[in-house]
Every structure is written in C-alpha cells, then in structure tokens.
MDTraj code that builds the backbone (N, CA, C; nanometers):
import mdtraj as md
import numpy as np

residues = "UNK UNK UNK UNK UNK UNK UNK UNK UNK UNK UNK UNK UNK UNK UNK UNK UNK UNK UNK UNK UNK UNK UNK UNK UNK UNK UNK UNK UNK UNK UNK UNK UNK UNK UNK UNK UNK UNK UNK UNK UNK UNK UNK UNK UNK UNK UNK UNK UNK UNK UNK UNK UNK UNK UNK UNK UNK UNK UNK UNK UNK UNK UNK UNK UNK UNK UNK UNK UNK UNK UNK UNK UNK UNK UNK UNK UNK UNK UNK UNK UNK UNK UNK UNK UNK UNK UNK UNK UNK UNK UNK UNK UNK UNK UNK UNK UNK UNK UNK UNK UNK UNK UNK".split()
xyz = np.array([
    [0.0836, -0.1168, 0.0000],
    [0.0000, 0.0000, 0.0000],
    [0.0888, 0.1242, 0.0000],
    [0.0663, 0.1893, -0.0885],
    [0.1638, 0.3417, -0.1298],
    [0.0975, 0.4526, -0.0124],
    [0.1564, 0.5103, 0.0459],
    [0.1062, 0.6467, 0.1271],
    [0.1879, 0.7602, 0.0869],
    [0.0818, 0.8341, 0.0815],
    [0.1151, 1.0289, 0.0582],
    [0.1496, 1.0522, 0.1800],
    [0.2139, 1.1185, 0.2257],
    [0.2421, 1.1977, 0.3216],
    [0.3393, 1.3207, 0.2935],
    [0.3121, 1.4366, 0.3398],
    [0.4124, 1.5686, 0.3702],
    [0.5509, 1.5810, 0.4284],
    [0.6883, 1.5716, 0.4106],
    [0.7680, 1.5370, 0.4685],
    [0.7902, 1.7027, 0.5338],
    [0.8797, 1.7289, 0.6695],
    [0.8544, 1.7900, 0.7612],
    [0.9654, 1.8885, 0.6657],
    [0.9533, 2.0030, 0.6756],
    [1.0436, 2.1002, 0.6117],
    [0.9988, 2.1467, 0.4941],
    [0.9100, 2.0562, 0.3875],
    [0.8703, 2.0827, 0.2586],
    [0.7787, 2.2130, 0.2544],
    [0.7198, 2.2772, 0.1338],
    [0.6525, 2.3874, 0.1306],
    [0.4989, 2.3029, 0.1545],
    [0.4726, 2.2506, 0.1241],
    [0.3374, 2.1641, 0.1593],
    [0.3116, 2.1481, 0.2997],
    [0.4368, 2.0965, 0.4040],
    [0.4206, 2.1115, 0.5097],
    [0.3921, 2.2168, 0.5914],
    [0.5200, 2.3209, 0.5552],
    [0.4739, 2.4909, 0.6090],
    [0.3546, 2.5508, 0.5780],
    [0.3150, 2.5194, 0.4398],
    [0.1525, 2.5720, 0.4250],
    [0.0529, 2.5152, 0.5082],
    [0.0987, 2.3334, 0.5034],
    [-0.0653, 2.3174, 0.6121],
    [-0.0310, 2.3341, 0.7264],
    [0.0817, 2.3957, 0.7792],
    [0.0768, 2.4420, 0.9592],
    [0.0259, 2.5218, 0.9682],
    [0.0833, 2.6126, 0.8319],
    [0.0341, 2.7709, 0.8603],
    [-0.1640, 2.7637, 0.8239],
    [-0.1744, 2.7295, 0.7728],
    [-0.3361, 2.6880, 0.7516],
    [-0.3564, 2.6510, 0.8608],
    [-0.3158, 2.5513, 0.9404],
    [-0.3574, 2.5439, 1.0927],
    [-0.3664, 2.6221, 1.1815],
    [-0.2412, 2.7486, 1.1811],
    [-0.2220, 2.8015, 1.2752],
    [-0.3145, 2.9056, 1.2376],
    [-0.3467, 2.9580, 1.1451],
    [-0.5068, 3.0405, 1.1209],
    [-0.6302, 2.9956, 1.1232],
    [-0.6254, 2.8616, 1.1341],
    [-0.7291, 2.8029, 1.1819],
    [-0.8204, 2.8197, 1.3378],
    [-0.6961, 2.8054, 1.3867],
    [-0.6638, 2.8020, 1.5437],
    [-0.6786, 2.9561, 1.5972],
    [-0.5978, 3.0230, 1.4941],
    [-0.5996, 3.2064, 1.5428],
    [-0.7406, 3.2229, 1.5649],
    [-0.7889, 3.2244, 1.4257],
    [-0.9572, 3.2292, 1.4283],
    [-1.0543, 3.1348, 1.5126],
    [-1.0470, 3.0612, 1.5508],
    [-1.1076, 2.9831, 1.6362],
    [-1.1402, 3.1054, 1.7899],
    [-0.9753, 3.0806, 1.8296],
    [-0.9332, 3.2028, 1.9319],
    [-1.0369, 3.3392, 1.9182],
    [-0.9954, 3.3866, 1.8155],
    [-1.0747, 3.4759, 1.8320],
    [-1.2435, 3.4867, 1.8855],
    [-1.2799, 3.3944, 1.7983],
    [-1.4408, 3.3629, 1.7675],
    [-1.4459, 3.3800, 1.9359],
    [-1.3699, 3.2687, 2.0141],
    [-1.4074, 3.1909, 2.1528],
    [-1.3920, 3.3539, 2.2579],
    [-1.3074, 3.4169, 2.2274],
    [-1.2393, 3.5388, 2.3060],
    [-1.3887, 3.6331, 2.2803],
    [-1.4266, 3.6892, 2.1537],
    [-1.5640, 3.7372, 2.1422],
    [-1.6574, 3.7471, 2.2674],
    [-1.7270, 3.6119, 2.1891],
    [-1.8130, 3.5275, 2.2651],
    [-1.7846, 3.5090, 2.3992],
    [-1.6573, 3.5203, 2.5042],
    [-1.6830, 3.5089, 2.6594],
    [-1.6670, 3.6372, 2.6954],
    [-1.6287, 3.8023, 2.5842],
    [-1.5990, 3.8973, 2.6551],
    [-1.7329, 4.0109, 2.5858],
    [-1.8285, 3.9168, 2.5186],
    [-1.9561, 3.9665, 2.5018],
    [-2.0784, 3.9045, 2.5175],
    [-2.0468, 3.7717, 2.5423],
    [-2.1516, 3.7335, 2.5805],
    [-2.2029, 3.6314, 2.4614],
    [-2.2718, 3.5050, 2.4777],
    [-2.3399, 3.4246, 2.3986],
    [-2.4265, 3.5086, 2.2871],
    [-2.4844, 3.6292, 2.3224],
    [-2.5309, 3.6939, 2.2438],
    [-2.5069, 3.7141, 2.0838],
    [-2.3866, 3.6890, 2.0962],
    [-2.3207, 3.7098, 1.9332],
    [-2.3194, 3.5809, 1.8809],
    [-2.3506, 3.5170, 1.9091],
    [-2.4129, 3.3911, 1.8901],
    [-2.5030, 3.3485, 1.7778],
    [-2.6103, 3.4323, 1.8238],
    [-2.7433, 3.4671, 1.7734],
    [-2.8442, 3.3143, 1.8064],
    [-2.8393, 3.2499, 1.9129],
    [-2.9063, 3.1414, 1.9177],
    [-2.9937, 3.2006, 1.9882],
    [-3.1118, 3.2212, 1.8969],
    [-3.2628, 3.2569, 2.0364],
    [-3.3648, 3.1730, 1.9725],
    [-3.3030, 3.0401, 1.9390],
    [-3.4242, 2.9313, 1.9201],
    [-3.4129, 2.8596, 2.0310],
    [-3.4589, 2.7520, 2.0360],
    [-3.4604, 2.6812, 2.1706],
    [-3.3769, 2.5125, 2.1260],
    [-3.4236, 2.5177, 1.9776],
    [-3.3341, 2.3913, 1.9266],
    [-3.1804, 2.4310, 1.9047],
    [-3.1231, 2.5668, 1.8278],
    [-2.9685, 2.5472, 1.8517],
    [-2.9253, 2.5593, 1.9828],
    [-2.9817, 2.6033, 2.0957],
    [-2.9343, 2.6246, 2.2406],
    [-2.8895, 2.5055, 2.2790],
    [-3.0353, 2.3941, 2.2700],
    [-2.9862, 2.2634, 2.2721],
    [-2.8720, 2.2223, 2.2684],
    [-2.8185, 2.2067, 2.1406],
    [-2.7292, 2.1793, 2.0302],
    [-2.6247, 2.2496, 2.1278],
    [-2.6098, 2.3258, 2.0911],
    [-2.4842, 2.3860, 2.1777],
    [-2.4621, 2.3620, 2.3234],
    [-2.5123, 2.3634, 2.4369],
    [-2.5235, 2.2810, 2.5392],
    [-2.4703, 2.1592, 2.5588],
    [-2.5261, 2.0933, 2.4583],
    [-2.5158, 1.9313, 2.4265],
    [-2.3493, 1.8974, 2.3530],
    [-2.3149, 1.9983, 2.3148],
    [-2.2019, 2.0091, 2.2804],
    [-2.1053, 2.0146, 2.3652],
    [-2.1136, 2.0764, 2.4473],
    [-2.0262, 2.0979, 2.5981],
    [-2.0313, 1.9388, 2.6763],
    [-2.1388, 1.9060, 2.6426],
    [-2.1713, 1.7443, 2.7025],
    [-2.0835, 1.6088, 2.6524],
    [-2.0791, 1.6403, 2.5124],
    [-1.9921, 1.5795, 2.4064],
    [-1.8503, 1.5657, 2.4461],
    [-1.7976, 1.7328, 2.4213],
    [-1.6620, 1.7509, 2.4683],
    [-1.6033, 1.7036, 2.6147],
    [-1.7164, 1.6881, 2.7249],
    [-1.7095, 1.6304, 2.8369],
    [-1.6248, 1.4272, 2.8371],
    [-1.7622, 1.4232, 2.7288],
    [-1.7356, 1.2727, 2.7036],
    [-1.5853, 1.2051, 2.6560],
    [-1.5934, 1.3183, 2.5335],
    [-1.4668, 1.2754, 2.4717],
    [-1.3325, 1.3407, 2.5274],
    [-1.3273, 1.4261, 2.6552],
    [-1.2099, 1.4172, 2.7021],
    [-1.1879, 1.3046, 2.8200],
    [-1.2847, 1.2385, 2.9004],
    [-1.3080, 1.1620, 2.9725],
    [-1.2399, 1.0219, 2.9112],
    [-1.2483, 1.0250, 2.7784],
    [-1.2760, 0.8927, 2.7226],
    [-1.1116, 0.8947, 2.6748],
    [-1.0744, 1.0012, 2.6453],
    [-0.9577, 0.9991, 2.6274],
    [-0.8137, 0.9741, 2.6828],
    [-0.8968, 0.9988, 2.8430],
    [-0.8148, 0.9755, 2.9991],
    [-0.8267, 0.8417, 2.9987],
    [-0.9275, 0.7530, 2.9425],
    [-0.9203, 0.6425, 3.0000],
    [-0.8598, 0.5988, 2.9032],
    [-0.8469, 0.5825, 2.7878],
    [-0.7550, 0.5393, 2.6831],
    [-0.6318, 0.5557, 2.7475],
    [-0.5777, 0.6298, 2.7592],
    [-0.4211, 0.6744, 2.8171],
    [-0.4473, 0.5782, 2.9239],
    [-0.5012, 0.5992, 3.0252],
    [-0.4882, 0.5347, 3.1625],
    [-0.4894, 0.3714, 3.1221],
    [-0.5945, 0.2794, 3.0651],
    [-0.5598, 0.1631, 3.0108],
    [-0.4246, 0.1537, 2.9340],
    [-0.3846, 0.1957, 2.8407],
    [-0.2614, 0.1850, 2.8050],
    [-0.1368, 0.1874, 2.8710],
    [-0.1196, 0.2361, 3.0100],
    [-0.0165, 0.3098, 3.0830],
    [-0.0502, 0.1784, 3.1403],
    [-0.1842, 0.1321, 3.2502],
    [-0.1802, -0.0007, 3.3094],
    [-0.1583, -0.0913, 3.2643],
    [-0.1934, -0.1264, 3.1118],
    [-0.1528, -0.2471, 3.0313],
    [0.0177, -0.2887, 2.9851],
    [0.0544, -0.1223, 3.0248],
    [0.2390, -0.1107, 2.9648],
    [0.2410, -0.1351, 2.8121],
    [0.1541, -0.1076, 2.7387],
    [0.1610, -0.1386, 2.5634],
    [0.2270, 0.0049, 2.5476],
    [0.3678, -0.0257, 2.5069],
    [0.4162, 0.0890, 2.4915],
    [0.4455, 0.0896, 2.3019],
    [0.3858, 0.0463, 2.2479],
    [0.3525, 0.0563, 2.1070],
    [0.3043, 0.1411, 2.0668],
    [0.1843, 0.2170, 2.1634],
    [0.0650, 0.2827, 2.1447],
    [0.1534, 0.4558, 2.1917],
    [0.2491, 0.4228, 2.2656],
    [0.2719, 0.5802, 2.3016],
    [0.2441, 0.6671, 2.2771],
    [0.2349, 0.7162, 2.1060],
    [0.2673, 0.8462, 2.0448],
    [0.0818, 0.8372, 2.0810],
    [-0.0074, 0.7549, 2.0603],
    [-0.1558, 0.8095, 2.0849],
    [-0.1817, 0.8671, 2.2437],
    [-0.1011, 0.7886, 2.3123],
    [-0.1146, 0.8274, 2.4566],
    [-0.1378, 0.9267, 2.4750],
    [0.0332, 0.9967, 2.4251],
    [0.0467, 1.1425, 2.4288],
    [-0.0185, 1.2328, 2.3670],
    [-0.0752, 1.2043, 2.2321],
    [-0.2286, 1.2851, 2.1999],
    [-0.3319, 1.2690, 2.2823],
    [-0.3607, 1.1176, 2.3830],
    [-0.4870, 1.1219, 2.4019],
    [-0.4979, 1.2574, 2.5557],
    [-0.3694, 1.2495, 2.6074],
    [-0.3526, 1.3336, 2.7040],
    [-0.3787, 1.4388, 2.7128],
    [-0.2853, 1.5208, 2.5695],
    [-0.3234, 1.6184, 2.5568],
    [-0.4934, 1.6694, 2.5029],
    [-0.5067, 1.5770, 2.4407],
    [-0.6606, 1.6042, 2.4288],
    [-0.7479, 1.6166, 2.5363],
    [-0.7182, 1.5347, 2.5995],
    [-0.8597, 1.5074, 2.7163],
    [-0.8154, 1.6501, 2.8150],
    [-0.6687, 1.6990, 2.8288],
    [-0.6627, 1.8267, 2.9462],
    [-0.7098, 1.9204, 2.8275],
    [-0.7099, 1.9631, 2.7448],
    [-0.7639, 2.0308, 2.6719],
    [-0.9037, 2.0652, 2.6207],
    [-0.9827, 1.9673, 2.6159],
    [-1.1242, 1.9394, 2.6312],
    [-1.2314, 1.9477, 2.7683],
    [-1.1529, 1.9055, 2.8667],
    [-1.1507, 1.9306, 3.0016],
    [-1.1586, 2.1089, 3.0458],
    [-1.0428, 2.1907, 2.9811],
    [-0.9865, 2.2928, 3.0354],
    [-1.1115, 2.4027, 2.9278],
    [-1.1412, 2.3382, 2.8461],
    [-1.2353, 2.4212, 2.7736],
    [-1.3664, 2.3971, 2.8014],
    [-1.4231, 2.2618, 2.8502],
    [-1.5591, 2.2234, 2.8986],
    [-1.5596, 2.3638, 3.0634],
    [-1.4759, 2.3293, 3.1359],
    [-1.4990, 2.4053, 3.2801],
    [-1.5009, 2.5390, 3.2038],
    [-1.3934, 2.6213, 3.1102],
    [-1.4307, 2.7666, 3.0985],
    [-1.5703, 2.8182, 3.0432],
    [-1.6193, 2.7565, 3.0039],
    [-1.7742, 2.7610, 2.9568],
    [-1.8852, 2.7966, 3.0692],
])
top = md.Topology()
chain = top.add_chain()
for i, resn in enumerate(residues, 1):
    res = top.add_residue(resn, chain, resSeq=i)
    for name in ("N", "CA", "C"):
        top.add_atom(name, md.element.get_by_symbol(name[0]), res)
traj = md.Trajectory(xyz[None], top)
C-alpha cells in the first residue's frame, strides 16, 4: 500500500501548519468574542440550537473523559507501542476538560 504523506520542512508542510495556525488564530478569536460579550453574538434565540450547543459541551465532556481512559488503560496495560496516541490522548482530554470548565 503506497502512502502520501508531507515530509517535515517541505513547502506543503509549512503551508498546512500555517493553515492550521489560522485556523486556530480564528477559532481564538471567535471563543475570546463570545466570553468577553456574551453568547449573544451567537445569535441562538431558538430553543433547538441552544440545545445543540449545550449538548455540545456534554460531548466535549465525554470525549475528554474517554480519552483519559484510553491513556490510563494503556499506561496499566504497559503497551508501549501505542505511546505516540497516549500522548495525543492526554493532551486532548486536558484540553477538552480545560475548555468544557471555561464555559
């Protein structure tokens, strides 16, 4: 099986970081808005996207939870094959965590 991949240094690579890292800028921003004006800018005054959004915070709950336990089984099992996910799942779940409580 042939795989594409970006090798680290190439112009393909620097473009999709930098595409990331404006991804991320803007994200930032949006989130910075929205806690230093209020949900208002939002514009959710239905009762179904409120839902939705709520339920979203519920989600992100799940899937950083779920992510702790991935790591935590792996660390008890000693499958050190799996490492490099560990260390994503870690960072994910304090990250999902750290954004569920600022809400």
């Amino acid at each position: 099986m042939k795989t594409i991949g970006i090798r680290e240094g190439s112009t393909r690579f620097k473009a999709w970081i930098g595409a990331l890292v404006v991804l991320v800028a803007f994200a930032a921003f949006a989130w910075s808005i929205q806690m230093t004006q209020g949900l208002g800018v939002t514009g959710l005054n239905n009762i179904v996207p409120w839902g939705l959004y709520v339920e979203f915070f519920g989600f992100l709950l799940g899937m950083g939870g779920g992510a702790l336990i991935v790591t935590a089984a792996m660390d008890i099992a000693r499958v050190r094959s799996y490492d490099s996910i560990s260390r994503i799942s870690i960072v994910l779940g304090a990250v999902v965590a750290a954004v569920d409580q600022s809400s």
